[in-house]
N, C-alpha and C positions, 0 to 999 in steps of 0.2 A: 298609818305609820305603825309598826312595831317597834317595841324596845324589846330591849335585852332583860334577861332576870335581875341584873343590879339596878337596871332602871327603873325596870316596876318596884322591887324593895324602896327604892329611893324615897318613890312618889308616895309609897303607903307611908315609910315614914314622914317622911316630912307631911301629911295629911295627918297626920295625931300630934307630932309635937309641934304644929303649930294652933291647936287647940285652944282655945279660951273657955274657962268655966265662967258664965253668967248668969246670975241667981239661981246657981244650981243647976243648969243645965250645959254641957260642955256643946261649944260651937264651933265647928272646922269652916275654914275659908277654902275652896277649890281655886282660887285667883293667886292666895296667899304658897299653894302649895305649888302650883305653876311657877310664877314668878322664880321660886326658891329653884326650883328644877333646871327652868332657863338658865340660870346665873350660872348653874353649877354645868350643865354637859351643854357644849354645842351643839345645836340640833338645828340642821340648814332643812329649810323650809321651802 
């Protein structure tokens, strides 16, 4: 699958602001950043 340039900006975003800093080290979820992308562009599979 390709996306578009807004969709890969998307993805980068949403991969840092869903970030958690934990004892100091910042943790990104790829499930989390998925999920958020789903919800937002339909994408038939």
């Amino acid at each position: 699958m390709v996306f578009t340039q807004e969709q890969n900006i998307f993805i980068v975003e949403s991969y840092f602001r869903n970030g958690h800093l934990v004892d100091g080290v910042w943790q990104y979820s790829v499930q989390t950043c998925s999920a958020e992308f789903l919800q937002q562009h339909s994408i038939d599979t």
